[in-house]
PDB file of N, H, CA, C and O in Angstrom:
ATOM      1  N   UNK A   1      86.822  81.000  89.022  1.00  0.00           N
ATOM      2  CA  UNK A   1      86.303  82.206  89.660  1.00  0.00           C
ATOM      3  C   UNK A   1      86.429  83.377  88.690  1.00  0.00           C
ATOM      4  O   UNK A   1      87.531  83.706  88.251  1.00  0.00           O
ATOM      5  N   UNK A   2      85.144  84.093  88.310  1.00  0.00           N
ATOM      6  H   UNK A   2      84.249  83.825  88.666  1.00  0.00           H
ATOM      7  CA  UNK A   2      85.688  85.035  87.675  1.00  0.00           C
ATOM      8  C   UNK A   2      86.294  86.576  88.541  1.00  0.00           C
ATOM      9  O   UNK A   2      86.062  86.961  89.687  1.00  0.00           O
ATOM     10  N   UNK A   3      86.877  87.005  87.781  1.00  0.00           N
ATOM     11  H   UNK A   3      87.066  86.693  86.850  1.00  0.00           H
ATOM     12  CA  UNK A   3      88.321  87.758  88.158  1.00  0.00           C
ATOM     13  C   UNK A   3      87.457  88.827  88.973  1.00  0.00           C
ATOM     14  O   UNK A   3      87.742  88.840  90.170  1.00  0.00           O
ATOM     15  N   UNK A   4      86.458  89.728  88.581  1.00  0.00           N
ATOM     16  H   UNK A   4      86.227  89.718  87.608  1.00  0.00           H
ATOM     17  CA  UNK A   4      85.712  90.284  89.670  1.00  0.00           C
ATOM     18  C   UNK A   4      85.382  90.191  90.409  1.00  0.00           C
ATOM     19  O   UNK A   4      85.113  91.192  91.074  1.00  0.00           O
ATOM     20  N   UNK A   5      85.138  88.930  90.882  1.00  0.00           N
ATOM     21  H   UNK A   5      85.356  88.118  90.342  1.00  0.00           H
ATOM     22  CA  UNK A   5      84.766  88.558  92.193  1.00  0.00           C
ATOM     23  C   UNK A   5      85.686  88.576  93.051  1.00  0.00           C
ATOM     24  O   UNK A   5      85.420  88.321  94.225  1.00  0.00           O
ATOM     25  N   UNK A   6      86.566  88.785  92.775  1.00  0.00           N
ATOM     26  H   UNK A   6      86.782  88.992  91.821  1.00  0.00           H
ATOM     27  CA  UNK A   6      87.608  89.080  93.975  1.00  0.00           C
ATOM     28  C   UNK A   6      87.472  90.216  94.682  1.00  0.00           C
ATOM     29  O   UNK A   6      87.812  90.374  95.855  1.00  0.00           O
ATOM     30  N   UNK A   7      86.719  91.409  93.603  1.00  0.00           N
ATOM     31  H   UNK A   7      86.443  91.280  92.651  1.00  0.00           H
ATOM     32  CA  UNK A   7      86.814  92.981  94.099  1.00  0.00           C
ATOM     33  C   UNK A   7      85.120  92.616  95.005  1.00  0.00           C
ATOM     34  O   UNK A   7      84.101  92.037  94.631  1.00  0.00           O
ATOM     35  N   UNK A   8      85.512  93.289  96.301  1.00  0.00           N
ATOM     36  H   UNK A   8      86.340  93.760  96.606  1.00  0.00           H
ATOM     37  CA  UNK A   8      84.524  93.026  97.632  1.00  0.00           C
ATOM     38  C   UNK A   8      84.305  95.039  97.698  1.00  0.00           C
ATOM     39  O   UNK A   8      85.152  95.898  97.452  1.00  0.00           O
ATOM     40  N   UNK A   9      83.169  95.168  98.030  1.00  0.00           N
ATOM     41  H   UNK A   9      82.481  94.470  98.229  1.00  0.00           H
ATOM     42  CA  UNK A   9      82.896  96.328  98.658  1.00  0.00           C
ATOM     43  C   UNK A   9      81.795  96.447  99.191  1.00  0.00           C
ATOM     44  O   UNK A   9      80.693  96.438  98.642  1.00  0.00           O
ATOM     45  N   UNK A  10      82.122  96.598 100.605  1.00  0.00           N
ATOM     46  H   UNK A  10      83.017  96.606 101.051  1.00  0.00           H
ATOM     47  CA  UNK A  10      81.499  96.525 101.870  1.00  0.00           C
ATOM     48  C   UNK A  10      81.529  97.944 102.873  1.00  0.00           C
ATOM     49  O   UNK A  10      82.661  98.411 102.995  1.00  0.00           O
ATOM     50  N   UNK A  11      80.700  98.504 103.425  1.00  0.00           N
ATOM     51  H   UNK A  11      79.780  98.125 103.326  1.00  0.00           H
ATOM     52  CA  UNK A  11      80.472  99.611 103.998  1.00  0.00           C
ATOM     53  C   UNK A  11      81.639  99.694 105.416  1.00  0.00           C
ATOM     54  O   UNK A  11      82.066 100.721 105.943  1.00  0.00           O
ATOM     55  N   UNK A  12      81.869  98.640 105.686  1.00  0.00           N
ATOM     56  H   UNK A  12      81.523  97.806 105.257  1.00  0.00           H
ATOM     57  CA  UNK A  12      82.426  98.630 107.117  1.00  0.00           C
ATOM     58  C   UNK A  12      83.773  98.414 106.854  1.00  0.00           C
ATOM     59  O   UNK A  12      84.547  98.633 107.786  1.00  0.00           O
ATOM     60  N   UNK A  13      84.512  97.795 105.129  1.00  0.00           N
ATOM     61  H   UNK A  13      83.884  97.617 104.372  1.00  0.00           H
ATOM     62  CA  UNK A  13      85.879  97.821 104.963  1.00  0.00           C
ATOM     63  C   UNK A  13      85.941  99.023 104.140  1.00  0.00           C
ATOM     64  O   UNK A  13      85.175  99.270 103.209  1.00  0.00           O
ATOM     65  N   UNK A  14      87.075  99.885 104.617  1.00  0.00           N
ATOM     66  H   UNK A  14      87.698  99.685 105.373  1.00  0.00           H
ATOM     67  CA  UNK A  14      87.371 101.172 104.101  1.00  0.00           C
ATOM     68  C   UNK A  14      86.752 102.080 103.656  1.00  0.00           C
ATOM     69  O   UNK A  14      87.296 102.951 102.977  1.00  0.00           O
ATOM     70  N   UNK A  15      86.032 102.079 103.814  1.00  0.00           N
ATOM     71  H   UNK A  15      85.589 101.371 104.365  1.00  0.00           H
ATOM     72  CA  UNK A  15      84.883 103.367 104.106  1.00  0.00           C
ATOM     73  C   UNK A  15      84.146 102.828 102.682  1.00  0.00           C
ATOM     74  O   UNK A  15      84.130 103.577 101.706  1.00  0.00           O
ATOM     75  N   UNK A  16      83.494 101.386 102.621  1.00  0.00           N
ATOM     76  H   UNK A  16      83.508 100.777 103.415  1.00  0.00           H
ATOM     77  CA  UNK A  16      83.293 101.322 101.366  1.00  0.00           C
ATOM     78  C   UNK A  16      83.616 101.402  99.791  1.00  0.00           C
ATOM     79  O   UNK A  16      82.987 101.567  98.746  1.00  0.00           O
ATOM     80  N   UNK A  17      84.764 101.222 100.146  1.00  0.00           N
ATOM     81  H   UNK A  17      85.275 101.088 100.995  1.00  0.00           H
ATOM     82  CA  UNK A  17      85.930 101.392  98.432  1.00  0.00           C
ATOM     83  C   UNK A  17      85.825 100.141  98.154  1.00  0.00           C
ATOM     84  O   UNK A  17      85.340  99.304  98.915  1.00  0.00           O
ATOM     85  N   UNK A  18      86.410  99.861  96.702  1.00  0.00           N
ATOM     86  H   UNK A  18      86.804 100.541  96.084  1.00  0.00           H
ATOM     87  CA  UNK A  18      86.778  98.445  96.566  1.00  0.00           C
ATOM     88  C   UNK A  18      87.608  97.738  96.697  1.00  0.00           C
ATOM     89  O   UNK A  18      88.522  98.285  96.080  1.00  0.00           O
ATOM     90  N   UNK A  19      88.015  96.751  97.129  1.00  0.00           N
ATOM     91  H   UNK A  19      87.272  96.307  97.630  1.00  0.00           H
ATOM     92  CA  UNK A  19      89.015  95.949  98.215  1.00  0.00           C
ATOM     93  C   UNK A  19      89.193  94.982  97.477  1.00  0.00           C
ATOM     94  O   UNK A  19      88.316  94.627  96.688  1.00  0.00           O
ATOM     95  N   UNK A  20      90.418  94.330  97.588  1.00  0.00           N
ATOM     96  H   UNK A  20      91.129  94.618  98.229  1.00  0.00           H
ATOM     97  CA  UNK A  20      90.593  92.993  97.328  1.00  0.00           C
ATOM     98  C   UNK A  20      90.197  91.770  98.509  1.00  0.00           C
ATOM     99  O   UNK A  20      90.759  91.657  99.598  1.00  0.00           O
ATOM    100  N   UNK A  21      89.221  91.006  98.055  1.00  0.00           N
ATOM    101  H   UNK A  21      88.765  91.098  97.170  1.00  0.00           H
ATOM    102  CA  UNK A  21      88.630  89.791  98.746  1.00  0.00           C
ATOM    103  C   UNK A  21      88.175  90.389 100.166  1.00  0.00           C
ATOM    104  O   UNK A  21      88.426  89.543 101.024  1.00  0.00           O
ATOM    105  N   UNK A  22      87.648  91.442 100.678  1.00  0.00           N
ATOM    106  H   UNK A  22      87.444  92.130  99.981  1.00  0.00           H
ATOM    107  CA  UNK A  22      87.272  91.719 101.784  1.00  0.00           C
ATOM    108  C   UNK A  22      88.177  92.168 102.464  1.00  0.00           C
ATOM    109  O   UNK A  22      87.741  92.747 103.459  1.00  0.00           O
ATOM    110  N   UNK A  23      89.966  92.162 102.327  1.00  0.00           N
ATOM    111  H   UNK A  23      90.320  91.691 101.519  1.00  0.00           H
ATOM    112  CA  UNK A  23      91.244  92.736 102.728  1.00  0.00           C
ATOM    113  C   UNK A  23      91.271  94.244 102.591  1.00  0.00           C
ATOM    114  O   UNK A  23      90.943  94.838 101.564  1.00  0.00           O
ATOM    115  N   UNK A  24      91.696  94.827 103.731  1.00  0.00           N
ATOM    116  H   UNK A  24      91.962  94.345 104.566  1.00  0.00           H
ATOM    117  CA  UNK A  24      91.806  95.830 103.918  1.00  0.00           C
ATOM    118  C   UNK A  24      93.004  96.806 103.393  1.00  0.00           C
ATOM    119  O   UNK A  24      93.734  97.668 103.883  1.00  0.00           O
ATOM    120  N   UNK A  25      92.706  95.904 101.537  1.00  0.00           N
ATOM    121  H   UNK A  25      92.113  95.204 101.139  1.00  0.00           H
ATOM    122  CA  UNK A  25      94.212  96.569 100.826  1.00  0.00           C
ATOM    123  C   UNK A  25      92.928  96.753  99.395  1.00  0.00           C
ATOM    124  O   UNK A  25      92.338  95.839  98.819  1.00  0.00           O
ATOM    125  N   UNK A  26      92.815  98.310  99.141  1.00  0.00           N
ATOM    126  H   UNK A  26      93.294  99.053  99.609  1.00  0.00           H
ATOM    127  CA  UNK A  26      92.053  99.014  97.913  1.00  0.00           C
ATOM    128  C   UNK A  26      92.316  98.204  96.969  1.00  0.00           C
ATOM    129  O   UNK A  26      93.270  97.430  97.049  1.00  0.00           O
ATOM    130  N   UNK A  27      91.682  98.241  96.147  1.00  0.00           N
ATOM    131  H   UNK A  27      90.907  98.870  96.082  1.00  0.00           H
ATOM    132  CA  UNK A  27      92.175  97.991  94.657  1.00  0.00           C
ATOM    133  C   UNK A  27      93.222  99.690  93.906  1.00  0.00           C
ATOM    134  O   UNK A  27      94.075  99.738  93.021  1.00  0.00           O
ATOM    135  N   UNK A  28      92.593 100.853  94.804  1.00  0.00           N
ATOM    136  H   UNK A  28      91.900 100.814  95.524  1.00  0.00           H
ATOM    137  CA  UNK A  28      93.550 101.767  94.344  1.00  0.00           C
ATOM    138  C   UNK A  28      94.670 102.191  94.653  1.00  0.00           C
ATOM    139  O   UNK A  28      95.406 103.069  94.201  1.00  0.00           O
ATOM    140  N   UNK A  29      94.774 100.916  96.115  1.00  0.00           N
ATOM    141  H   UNK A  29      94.176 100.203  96.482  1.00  0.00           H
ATOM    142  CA  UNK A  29      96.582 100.861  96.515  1.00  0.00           C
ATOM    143  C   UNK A  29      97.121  99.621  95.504  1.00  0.00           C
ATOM    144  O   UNK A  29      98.261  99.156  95.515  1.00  0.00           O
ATOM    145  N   UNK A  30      96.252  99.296  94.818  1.00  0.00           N
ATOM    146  H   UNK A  30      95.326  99.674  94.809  1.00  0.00           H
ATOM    147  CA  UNK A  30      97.484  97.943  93.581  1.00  0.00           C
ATOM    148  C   UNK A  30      97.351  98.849  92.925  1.00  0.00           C
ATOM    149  O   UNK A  30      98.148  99.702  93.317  1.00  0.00           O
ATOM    150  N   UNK A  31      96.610  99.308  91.856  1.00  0.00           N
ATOM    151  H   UNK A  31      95.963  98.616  91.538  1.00  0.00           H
ATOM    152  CA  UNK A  31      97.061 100.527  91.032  1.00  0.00           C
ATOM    153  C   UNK A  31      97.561 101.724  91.239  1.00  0.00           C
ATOM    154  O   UNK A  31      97.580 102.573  90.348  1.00  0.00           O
ATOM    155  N   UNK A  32      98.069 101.947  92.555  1.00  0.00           N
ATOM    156  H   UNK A  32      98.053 101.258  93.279  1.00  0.00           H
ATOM    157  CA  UNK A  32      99.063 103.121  92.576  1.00  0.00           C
ATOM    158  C   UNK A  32     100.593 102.363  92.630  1.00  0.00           C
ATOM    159  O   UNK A  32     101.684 102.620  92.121  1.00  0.00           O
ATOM    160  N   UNK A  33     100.072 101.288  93.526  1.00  0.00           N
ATOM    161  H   UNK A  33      99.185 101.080  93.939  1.00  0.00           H
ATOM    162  CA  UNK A  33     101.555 100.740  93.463  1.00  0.00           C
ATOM    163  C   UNK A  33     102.239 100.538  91.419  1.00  0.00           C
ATOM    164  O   UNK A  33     103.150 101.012  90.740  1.00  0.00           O
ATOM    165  N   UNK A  34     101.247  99.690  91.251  1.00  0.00           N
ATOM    166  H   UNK A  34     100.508  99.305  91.803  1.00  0.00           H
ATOM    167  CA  UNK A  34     101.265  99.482  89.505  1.00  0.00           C
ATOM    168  C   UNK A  34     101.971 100.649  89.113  1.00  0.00           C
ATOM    169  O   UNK A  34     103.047 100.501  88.533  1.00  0.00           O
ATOM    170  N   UNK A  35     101.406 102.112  89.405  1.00  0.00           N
ATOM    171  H   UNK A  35     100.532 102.233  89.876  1.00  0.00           H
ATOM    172  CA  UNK A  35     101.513 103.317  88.055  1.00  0.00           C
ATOM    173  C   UNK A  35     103.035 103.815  88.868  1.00  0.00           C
ATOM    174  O   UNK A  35     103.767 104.515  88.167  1.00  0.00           O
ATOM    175  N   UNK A  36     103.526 103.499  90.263  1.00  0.00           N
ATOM    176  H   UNK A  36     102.932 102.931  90.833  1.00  0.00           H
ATOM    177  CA  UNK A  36     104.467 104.502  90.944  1.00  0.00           C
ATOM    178  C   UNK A  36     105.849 103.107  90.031  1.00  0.00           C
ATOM    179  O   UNK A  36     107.040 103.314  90.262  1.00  0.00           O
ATOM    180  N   UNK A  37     105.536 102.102  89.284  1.00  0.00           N
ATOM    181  H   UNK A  37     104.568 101.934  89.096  1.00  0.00           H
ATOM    182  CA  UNK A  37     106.627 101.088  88.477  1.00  0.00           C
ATOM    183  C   UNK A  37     106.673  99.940  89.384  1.00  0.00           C
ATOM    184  O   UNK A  37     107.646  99.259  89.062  1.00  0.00           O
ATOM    185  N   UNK A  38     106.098  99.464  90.299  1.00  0.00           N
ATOM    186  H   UNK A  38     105.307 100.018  90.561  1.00  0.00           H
ATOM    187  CA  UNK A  38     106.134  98.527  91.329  1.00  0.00           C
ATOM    188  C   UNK A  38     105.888  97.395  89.912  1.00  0.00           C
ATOM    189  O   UNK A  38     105.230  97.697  88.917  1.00  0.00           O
ATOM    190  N   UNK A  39     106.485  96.259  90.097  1.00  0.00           N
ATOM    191  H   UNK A  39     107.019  96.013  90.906  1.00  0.00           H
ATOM    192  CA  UNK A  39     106.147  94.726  89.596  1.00  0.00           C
ATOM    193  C   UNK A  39     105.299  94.277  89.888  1.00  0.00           C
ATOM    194  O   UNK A  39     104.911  94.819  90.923  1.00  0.00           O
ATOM    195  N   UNK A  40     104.371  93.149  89.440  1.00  0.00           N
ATOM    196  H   UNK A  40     104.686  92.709  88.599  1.00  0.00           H
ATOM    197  CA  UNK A  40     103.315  92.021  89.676  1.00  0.00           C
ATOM    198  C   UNK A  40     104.227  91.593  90.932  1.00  0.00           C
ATOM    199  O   UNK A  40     103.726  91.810  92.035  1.00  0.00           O
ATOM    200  N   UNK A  41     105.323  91.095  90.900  1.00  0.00           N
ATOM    201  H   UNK A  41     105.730  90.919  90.003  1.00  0.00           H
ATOM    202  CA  UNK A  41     106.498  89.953  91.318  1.00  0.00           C
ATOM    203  C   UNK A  41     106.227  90.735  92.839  1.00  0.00           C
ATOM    204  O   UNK A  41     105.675  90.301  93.851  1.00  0.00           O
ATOM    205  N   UNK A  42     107.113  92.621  92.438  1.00  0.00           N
ATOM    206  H   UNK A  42     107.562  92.973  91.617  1.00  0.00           H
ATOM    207  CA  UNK A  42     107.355  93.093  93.710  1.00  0.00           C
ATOM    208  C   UNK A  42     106.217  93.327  94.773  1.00  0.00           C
ATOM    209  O   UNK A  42     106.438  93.544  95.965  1.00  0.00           O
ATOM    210  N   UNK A  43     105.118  93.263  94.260  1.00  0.00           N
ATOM    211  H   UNK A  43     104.938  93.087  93.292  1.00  0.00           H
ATOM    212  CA  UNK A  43     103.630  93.887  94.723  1.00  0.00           C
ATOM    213  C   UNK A  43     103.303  92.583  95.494  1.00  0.00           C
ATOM    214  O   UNK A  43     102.618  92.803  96.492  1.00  0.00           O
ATOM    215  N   UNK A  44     103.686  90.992  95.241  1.00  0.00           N
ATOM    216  H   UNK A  44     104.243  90.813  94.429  1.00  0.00           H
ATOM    217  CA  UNK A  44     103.489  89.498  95.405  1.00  0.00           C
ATOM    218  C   UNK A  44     104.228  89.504  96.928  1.00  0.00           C
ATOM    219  O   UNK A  44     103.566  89.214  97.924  1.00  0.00           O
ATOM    220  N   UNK A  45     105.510  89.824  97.008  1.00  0.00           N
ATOM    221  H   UNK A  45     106.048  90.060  96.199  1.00  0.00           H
ATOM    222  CA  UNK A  45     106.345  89.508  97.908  1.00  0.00           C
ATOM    223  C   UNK A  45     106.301  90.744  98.807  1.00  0.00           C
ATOM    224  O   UNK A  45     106.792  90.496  99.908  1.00  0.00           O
ATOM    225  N   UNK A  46     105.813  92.138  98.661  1.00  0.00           N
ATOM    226  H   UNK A  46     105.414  92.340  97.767  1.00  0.00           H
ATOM    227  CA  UNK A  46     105.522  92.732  99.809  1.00  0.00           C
ATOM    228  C   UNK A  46     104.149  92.163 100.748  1.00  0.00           C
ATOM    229  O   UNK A  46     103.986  92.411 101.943  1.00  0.00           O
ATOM    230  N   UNK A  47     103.571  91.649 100.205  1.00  0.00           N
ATOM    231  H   UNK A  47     103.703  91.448  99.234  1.00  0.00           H
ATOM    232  CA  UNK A  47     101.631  91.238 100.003  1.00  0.00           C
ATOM    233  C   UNK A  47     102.058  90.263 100.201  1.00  0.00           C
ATOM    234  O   UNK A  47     102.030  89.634  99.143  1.00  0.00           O
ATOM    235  N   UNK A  48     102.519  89.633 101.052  1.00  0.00           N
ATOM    236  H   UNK A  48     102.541  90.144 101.911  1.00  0.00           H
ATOM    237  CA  UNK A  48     102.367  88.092 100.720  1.00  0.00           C
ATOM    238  C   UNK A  48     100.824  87.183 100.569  1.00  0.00           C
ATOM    239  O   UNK A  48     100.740  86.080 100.029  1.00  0.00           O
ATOM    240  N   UNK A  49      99.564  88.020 101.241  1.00  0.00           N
ATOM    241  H   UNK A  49      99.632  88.916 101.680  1.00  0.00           H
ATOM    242  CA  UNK A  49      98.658  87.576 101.382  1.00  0.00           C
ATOM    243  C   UNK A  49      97.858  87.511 100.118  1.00  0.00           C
ATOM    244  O   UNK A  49      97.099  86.582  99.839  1.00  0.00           O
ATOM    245  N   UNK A  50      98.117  88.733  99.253  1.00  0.00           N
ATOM    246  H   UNK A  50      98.733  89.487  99.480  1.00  0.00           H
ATOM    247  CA  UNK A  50      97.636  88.682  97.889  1.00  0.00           C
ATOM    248  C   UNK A  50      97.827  87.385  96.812  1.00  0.00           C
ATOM    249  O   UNK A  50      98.700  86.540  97.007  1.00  0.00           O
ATOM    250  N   UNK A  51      97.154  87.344  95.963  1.00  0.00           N
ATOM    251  H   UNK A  51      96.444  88.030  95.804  1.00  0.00           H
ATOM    252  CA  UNK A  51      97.879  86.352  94.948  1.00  0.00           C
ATOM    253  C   UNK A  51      97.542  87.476  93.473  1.00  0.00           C
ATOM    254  O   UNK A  51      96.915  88.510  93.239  1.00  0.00           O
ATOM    255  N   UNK A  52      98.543  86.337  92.636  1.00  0.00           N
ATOM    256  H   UNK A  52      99.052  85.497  92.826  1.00  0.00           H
ATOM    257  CA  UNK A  52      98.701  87.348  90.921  1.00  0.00           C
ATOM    258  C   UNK A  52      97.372  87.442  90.487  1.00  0.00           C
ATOM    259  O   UNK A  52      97.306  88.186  89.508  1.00  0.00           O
ATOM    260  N   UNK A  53      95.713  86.743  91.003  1.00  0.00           N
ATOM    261  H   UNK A  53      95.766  86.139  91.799  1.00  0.00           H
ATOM    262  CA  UNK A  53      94.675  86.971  89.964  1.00  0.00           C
ATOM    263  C   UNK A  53      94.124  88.312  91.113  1.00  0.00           C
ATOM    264  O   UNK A  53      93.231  88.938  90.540  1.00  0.00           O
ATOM    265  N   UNK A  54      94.373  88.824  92.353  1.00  0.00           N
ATOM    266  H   UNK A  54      95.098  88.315  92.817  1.00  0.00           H
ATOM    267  CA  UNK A  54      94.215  89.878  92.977  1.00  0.00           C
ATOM    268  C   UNK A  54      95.027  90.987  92.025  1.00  0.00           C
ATOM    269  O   UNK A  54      94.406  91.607  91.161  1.00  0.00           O
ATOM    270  N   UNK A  55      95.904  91.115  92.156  1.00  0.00           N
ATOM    271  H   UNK A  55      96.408  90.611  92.858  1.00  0.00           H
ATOM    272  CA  UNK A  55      96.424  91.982  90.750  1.00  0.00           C
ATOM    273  C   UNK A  55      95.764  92.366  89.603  1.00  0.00           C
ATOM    274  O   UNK A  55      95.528  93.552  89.372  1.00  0.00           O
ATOM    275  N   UNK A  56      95.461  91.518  88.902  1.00  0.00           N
ATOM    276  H   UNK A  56      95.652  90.555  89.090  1.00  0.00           H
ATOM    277  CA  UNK A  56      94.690  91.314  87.509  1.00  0.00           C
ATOM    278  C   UNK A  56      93.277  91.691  87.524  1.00  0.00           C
ATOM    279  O   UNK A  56      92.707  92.251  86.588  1.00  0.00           O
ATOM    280  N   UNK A  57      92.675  91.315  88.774  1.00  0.00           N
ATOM    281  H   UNK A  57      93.138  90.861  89.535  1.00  0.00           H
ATOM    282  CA  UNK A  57      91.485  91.822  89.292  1.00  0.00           C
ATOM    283  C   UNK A  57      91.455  93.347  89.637  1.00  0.00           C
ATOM    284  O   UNK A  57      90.455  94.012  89.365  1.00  0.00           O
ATOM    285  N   UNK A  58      92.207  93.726  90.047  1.00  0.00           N
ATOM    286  H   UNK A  58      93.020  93.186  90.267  1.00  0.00           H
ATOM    287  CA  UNK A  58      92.482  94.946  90.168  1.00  0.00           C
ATOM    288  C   UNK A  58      92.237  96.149  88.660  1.00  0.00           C
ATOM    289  O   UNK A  58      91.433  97.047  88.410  1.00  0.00           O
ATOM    290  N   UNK A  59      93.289  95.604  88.022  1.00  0.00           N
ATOM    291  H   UNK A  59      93.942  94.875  88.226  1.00  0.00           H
ATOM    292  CA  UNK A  59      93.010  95.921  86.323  1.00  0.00           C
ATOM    293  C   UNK A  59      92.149  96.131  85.979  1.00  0.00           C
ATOM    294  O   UNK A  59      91.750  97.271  85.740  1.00  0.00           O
ATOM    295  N   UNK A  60      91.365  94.827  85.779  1.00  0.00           N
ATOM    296  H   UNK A  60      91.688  93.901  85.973  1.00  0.00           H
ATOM    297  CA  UNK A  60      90.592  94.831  85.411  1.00  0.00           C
ATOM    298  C   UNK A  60      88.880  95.446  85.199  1.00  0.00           C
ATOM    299  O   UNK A  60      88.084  95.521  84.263  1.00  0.00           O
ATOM    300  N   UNK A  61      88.899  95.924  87.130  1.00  0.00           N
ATOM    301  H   UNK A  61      89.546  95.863  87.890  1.00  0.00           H
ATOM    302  CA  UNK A  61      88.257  96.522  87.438  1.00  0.00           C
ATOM    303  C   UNK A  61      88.126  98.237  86.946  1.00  0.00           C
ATOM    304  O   UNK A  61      87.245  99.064  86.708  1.00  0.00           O
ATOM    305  N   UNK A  62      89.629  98.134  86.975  1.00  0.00           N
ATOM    306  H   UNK A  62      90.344  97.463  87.168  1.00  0.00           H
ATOM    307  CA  UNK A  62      89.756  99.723  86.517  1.00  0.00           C
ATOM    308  C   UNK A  62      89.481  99.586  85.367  1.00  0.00           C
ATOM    309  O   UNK A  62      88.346 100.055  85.284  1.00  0.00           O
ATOM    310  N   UNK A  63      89.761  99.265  84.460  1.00  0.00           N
ATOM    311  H   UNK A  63      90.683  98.884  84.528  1.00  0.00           H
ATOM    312  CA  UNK A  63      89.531  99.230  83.305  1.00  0.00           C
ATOM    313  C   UNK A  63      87.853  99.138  83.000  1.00  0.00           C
ATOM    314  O   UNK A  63      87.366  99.515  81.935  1.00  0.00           O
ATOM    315  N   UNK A  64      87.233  98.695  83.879  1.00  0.00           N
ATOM    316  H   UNK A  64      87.629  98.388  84.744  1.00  0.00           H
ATOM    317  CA  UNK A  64      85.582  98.279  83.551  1.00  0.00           C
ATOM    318  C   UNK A  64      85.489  99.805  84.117  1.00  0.00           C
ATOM    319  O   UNK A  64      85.431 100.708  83.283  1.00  0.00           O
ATOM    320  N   UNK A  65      85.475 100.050  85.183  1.00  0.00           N
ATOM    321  H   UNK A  65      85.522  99.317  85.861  1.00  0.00           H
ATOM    322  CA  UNK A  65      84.841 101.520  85.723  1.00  0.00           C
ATOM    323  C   UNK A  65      85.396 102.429  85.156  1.00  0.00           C
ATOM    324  O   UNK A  65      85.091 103.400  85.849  1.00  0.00           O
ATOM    325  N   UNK A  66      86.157 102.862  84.165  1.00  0.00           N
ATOM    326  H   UNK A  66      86.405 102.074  83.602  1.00  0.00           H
ATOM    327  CA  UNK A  66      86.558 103.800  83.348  1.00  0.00           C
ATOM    328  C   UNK A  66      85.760 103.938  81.995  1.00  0.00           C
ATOM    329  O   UNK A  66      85.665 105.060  81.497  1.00  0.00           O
ATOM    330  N   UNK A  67      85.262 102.999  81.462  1.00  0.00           N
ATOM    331  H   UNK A  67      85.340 102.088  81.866  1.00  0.00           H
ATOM    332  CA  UNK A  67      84.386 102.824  80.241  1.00  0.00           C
ATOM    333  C   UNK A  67      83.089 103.443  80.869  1.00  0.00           C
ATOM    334  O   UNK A  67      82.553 103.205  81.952  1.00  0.00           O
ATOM    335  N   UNK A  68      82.675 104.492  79.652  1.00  0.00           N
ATOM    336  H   UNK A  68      83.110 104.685  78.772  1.00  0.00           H
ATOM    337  CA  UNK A  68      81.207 105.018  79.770  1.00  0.00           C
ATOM    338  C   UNK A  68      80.713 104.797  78.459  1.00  0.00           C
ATOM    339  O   UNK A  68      81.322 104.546  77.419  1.00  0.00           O
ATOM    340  N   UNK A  69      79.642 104.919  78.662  1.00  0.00           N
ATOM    341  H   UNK A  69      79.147 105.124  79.507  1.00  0.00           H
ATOM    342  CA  UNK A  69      78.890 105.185  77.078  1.00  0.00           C
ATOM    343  C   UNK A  69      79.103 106.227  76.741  1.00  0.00           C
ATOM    344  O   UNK A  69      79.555 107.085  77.499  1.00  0.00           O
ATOM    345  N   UNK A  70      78.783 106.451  75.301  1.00  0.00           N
ATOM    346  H   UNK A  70      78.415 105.754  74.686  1.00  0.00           H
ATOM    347  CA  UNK A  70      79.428 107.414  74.448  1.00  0.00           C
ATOM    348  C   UNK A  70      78.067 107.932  74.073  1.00  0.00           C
ATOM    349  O   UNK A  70      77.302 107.230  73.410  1.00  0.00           O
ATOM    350  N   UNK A  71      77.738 109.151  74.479  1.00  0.00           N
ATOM    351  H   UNK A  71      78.358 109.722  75.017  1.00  0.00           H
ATOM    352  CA  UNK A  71      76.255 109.578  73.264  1.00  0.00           C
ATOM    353  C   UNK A  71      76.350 110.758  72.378  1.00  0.00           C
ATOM    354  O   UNK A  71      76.626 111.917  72.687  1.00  0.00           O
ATOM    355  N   UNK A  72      76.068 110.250  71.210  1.00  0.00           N
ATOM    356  H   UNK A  72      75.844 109.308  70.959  1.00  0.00           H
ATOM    357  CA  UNK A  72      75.642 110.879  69.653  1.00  0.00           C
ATOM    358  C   UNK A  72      74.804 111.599  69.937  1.00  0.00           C
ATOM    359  O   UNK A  72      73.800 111.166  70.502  1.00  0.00           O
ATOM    360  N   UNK A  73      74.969 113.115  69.594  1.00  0.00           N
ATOM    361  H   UNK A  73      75.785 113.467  69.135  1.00  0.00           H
ATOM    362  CA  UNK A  73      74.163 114.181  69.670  1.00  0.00           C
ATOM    363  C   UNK A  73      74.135 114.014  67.887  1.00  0.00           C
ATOM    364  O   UNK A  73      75.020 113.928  67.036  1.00  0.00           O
ATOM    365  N   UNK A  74      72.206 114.021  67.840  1.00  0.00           N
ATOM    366  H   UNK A  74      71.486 114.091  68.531  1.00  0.00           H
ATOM    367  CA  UNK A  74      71.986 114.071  66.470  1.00  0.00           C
ATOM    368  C   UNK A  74      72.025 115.702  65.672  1.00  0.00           C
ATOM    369  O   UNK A  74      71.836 115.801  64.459  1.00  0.00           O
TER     370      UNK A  74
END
């Protein structure tokens, strides 16, 4: 499965944000948990429903929607 496909966004879950697998847990509640020092491990065992490639998916995503193109003014 590739790792994006985990991120679901749907009009009727959370006002349309991006979600993990259709779960009504953001991808910007794993990356706050992530940036506030939370663990993969600790983020696993509060979540039990999550798994570690929901995590990574998470990342990853951010990491894609943060990249823009760059334009050269001649």
């Amino acid at each position: 499965m590739n790792t994006l496909n985990r991120i679901t966004i749907d009009p009727q879950i959370c006002g349309g944000r991006p979600c993990i697998r259709n779960m009504r847990i953001r991808v910007k509640d794993i990356l706050d948990l992530l940036a506030s020092g939370a663990g993969a491990a600790e983020i696993l065992e509060d979540y039990p429903y999550l798994e570690p490639e929901d995590i990574t998916a998470s990342l990853a995503y951010a990491a894609h929607s943060i990249d823009h193109p760059v334009l050269s003014v001649a």
